[in-house]
C-alpha positions in Angstrom: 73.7 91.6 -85.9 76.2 91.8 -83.2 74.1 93.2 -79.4 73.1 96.6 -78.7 74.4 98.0 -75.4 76.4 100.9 -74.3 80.1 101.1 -74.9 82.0 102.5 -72.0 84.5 103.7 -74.9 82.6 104.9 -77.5 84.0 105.2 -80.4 82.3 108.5 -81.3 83.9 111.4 -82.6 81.1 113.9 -82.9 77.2 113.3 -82.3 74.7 116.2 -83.4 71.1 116.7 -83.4 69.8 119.4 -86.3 66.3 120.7 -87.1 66.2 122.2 -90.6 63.5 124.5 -90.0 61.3 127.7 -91.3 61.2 130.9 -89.8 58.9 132.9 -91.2 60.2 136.7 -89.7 63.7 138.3 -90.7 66.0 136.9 -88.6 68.8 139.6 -86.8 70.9 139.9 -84.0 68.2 141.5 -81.8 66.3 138.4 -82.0 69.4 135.7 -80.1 70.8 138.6 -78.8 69.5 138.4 -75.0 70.6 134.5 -75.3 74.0 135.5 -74.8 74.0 137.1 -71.4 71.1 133.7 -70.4 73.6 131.2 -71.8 76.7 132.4 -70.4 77.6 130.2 -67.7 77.3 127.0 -69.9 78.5 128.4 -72.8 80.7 131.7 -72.4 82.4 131.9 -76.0 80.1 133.3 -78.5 80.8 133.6 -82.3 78.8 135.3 -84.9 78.4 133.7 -88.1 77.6 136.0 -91.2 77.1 135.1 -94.9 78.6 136.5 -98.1 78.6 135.9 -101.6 81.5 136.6 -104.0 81.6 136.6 -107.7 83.9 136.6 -110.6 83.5 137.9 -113.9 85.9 137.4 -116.8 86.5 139.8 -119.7 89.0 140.0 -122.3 92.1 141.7 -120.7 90.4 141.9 -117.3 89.2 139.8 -114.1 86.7 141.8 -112.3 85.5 140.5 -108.5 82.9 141.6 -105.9 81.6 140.5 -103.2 78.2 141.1 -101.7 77.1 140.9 -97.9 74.1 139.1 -96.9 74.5 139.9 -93.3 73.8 138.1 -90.0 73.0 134.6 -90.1 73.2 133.2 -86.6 75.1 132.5 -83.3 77.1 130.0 -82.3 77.8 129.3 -78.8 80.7 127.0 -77.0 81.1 125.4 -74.0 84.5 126.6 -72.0 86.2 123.4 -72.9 84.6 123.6 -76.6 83.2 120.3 -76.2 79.6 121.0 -76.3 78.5 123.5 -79.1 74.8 125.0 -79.6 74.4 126.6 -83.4 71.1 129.0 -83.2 71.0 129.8 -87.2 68.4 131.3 -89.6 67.7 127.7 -91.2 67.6 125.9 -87.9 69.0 124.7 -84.9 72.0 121.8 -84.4 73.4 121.0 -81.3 77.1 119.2 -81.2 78.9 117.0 -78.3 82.4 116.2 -79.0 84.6 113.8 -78.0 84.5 112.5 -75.1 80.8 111.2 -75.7 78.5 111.0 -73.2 75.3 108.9 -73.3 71.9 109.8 -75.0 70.3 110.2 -72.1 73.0 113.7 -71.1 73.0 114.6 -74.7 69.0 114.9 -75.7 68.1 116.5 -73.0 70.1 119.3 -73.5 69.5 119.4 -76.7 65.9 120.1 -76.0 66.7 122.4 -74.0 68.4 124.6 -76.0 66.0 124.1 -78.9 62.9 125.0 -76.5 65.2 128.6 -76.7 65.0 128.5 -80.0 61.4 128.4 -80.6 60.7 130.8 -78.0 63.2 133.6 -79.8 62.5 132.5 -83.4 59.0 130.8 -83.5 59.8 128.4 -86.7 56.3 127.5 -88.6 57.4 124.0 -89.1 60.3 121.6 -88.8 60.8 120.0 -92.3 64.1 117.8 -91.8 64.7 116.0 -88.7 68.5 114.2 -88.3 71.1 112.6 -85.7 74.8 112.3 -87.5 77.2 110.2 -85.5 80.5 110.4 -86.8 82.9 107.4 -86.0 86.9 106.6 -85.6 87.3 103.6 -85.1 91.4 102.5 -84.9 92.1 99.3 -86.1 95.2 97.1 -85.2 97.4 96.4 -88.2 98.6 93.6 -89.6 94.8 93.6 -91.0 94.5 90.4 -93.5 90.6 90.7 -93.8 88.1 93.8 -93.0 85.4 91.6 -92.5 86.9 91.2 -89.3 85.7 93.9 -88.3 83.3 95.1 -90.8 80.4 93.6 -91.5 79.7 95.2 -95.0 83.5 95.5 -95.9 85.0 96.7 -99.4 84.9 93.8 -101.9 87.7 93.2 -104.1 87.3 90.6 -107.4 89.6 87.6 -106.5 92.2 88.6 -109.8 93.1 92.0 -108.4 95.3 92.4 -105.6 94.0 92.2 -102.3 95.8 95.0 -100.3 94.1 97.6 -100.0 95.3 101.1 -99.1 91.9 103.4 -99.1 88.2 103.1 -99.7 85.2 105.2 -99.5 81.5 103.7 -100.0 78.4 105.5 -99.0 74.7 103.9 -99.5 71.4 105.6 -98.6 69.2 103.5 -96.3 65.3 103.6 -96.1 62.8 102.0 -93.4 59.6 102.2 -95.9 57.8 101.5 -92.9 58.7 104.8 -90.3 59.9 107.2 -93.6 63.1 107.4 -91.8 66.3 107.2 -93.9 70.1 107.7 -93.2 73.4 108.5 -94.9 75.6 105.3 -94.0 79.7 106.3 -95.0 82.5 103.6 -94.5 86.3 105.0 -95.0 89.4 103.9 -94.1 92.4 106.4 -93.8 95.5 106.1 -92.1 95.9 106.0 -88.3 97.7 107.8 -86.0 100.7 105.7 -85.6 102.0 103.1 -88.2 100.8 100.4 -86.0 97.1 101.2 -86.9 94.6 102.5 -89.5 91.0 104.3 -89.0 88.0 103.5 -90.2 85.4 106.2 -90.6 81.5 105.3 -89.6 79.6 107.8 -90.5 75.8 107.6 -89.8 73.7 110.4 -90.3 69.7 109.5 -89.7 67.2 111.8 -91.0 63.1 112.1 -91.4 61.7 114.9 -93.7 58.4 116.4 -93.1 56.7 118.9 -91.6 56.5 118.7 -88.1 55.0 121.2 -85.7 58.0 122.7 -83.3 56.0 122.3 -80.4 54.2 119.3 -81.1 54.9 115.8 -79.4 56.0 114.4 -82.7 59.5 115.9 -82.1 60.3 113.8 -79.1 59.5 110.3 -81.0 61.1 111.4 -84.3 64.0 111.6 -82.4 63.6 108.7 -80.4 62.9 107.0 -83.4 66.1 108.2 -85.2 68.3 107.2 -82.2 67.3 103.6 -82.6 67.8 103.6 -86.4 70.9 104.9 -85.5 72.0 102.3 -83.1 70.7 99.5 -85.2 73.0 100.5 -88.3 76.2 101.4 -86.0 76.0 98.2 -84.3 74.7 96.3 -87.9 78.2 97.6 -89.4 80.2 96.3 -86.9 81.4 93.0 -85.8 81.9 91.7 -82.4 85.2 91.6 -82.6 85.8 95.5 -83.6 82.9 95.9 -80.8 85.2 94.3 -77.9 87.9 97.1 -78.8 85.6 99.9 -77.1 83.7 98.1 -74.4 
């Protein structure tokens, strides 16, 4: 497996950090509604997210639709430059950086920051899912005559079938039987920006179920725990070679 260490370029496109959680009062407006005015400075633009559901029913010589409003279901707050991006919702609580990424140790803090918020407006019973996504674009340099270049699990072609390959998506499910942490691993290639290059797509998303107390000390090592499960498939994935782009 190629080192673990910071990369000054990180090839990140979007990290988060979501609790899945359950609140056990009706969830409104008056509830987040104070966390507007006390989050304003780092996050001024504020947009209310709302559910509906829509149906379709189909008779002979008619198409009949409705749709049905099941009202408020959270706030979502932006940094001014959009970069940063705090989701306070009735399931739970996901906190987004952007690109540029920063480092873990700008990015969780904040994130427990904001979650603290959370607790104290909506008091969740328990967490029950637990999960760091890193989403990935990495550009690749064409002419590209192998991906195990730069991939350490690349797409496998049988040897009688042509070998250029235009696309490919593959996605396996990882488990660590001894923590009970598990992650999403997705490898895709789609074109690049310019015809000189192509991107591949590393997307890792790291997860625990459970149910974990929102105040409890568990919280902190879960997602400690997830961070280096994270960094040990990212950097497992990748060779050296595709590693020394973004140092």
């Amino acid at each position: 497996m190629a080192r673990i260490r910071h990369l000054k370029r990180a090839p990140i496109t979007e990290a988060l950090i979501d609790f899945r959680v359950n609140v056990p009062k009706e969830f409104s407006p008056a509830l987040v509604s104070d966390l507007k005015e006390h989050l304003r400075d780092r996050y001024p633009k504020v947009e209310e997210r709302r559910l509906a559901e829509s149906a379709i029913q189909i008779a002979p010589g008619r198409l009949a639709t409705s749709t049905r409003e099941l009202g408020f279901r959270g706030l979502i707050f932006k940094s001014a430059d959009e970069l940063d991006i705090a989701q306070f919702r009735i399931d739970g609580f996901t906190y987004n950086r952007l690109k540029p990424y920063t480092s873990w140790e700008q990015v969780f803090p904040e994130a427990s920051r904001l979650w603290e918020l959370y607790g104290e407006k909506l008091a969740p019973e328990y967490v029950s899912r637990l999960a760091l996504r890193y989403i990935n674009h990495l550009s690749i340099p064409l002419p590209i005559k192998d991906f195990s270049q730069y991939l350490t699990s690349p797409p496998v072609v049988p040897d009688d079938l042509p070998q250029a390959i235009s696309s490919f998506l593959t996605r396996v499910v990882l488990q660590d039987p001894g923590s009970d942490l598990a992650a999403n691993l997705t490898q895709a290639l789609e074109p690049g920006l310019d015809a000189n290059s192509v991107t591949i797509i590393l997307d890792i998303d790291a997860y625990k179920l459970g149910e974990f107390d929102p105040r409890g000390p568990e919280i902190v090592r879960v997602l400690e725990a997830l961070h280096g499960f994270k960094n040990t498939i990212f950097f497992g994935s990748l060779t050296e070679a595709t590693l020394r782009l973004y140092e």
